[in-house]
C-alpha positions in Angstrom: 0.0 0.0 0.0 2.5 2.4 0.6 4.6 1.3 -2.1 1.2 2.2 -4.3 0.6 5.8 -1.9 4.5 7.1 -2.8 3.8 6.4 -6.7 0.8 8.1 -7.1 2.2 11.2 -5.5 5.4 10.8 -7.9 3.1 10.7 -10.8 1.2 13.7 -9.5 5.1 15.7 -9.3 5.7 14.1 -12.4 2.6 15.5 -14.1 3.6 19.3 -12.5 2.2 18.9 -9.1 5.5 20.3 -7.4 3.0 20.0 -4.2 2.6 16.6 -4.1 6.2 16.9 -3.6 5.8 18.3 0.2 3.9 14.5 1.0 7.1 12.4 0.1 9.6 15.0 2.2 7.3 14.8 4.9 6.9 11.1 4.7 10.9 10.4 4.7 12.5 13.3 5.9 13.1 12.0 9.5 14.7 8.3 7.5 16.7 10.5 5.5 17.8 12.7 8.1 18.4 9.8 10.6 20.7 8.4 8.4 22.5 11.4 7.5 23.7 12.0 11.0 24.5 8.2 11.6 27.0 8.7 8.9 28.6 11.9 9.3 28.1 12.3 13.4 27.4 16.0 12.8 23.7 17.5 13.0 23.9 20.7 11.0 26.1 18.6 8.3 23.1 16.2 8.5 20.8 18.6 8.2 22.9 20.5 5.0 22.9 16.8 3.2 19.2 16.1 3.8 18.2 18.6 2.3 20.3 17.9 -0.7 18.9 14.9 -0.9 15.2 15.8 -1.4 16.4 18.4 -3.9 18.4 16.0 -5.9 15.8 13.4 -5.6 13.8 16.0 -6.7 15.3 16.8 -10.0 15.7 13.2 -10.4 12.3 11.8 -9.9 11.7 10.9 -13.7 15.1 8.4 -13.3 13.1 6.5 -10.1 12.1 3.2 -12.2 10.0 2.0 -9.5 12.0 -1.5 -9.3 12.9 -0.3 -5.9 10.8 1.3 -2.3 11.2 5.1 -3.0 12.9 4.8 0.2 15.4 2.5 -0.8 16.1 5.0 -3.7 16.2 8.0 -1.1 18.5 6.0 1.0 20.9 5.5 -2.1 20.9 9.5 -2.8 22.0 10.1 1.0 24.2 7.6 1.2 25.8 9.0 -1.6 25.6 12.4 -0.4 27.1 11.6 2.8 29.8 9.7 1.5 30.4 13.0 -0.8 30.6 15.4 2.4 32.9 12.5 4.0 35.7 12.7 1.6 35.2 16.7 1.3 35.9 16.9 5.0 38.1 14.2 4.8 37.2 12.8 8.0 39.8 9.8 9.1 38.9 7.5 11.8 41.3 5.2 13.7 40.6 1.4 12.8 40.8 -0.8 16.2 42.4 -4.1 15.1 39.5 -6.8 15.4 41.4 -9.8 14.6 42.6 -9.9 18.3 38.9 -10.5 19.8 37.6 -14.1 20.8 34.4 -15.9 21.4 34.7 -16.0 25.0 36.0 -12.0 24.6 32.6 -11.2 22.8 30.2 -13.8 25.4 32.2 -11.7 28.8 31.4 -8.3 26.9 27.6 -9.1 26.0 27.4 -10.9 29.6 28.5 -7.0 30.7 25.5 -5.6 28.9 23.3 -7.8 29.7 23.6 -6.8 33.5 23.7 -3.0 32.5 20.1 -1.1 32.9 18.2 -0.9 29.7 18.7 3.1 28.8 22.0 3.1 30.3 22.9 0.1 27.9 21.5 1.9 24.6 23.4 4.7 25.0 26.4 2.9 26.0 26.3 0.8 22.2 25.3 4.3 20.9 28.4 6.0 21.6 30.7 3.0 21.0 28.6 3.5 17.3 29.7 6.5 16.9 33.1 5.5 17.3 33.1 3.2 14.4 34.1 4.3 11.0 31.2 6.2 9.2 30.7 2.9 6.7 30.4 0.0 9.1 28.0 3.0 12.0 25.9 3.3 8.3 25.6 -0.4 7.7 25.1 -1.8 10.9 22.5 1.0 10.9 20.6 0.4 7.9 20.6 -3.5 9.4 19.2 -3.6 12.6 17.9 0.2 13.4 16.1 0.7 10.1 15.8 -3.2 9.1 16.8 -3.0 5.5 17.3 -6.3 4.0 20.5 -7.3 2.6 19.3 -6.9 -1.0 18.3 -3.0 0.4 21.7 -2.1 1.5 23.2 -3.7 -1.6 21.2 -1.7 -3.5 21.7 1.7 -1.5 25.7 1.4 -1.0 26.5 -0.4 -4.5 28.7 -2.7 -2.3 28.4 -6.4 -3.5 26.4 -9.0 -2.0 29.5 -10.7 -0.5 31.4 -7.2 0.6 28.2 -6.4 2.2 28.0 -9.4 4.6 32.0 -9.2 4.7 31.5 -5.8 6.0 28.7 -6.4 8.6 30.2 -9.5 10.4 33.5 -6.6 10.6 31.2 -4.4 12.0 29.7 -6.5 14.4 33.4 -7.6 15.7 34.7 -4.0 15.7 31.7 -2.8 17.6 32.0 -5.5 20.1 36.1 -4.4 20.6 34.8 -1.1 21.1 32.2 -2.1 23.4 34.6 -4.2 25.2 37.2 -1.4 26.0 34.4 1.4 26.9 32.0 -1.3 28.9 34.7 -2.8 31.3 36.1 0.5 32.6 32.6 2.2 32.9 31.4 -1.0 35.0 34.3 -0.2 37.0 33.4 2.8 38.1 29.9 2.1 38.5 30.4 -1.1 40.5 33.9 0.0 42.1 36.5 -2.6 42.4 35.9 -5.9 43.8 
C-alpha cells in the first residue's frame, strides 16, 4: 500500500504537481535525516545533506524506475551524499584491530550488557557507534535500526552481496572491541572494584 501511496504522488510531481512533492519529504525526511547524522556524526552537516537529498531526488524523480521502495532509492541518494561530504571533509577514523577478539572475549562483553540497565545500555552501544568508521555505524544502521534487507543495503551502497556481509560480520566484531574497551572501565566505576 505504501509502495502504491509514494507512486501516485510521484506521478502527481511528475505530471507538474510540485506540491505533491511536500507529502514524500514529509513522509521520509526523519529516515533520511536519521541516516545522514548516523553517517557523518554531525547534525547541521546532516541537516545540510538532507536537504540535498530531497532536492536531488527532486530533480531526479523521472530516473526513479519504480524496481525499488522510494525509500530505498532515497536511502541510495543520502548515502551517496554523505559519502560526498565524507571525503570533502576528509574525516579519518582510527581502525581498532578486530582480529585480536575471541568468542569467550565477545560472550564476557555481551554478559556486561546484559547486567547494565536498559537506557543506560542503549546509550552505551550508541556511543561505542559513533566511534566506528562512518561505513560500518551506516551499515550496521541500515541493518538492525532501520531493518533493511541485505538486498536494500546492496542496492543503497553499490557494495556487493558478498562485501556487504563481509563488512557487517566486521562491523559486528569492531563494535563489540569497542564495546569491550568502553564497557569494562565504565562497570568499573559504576560497580567499584571488587
Amino acid at each position: 500500500m505504501t509502495i502504491k501511496n509514494d507512486q501516485t504522488y510521484i506521478d502527481k510531481v511528475l505530471k507538474g504537481d510540485t506540491n505533491a512533492y511536500a507529502f514524500l519529504v514529509e513522509k521520509y525526511k526523519v529516515m533520511v535525516y536519521s541516516l545522514a547524522v548516523k553517517m557523518l556524526n554531525n547534525k547541521e552537516e546532516a541537516e545540510e545533506v538532507s536537504q540535498d537529498t530531497f532536492v536531488k531526488a527532486y530533480k531526479n524523480l523521472a530516473k526513479f524506475e519504480g524496481k525499488s521502495k522510494f525509500s530505498t532509492w532515497l536511502y541510495k541518494i543520502t548515502y551517496r551524499n554523505c559519502l560526498d561530504a565524507i571525503k570533502k571533509n576528509s574525516v579519518r577514523y582510527t581502525i581498532t584491530d578486530i582480529n585480536e577478539i575471541t568468542f569467550n572475549q565477545i560472550q564476557a562483553t555481551e554478559t556486561i550488557l546484559d547486567g547494565i540497565e536498559r537506557d543506560e545500555r542503549s546509550k552505551i552501544i550508541n556511543d561505542c557507534l559513533q566511534k566506528l568508521p562512518e561505513e560500518e555505524r551506516t551499515i550496521l544502521w541500515l541493518f538492525y535500526y532501520q531493518e533493511l534487507s541485505l538486498k536494500e543495503i546492496i542496492e543503497v551502497t553499490e557494495l556487493s552481496e558478498a562485501n556487504v556481509k563481509v563488512k557487517l560480520h566486521r562491523a559486528r566484531k569492531h563494535l563489540l572491541t569497542i564495546v569491550k574497551k568502553n564497557v569494562e572501565p565504565e562497570i568499573i566505576n559504576h560497580y567499584g572494584r571488587k
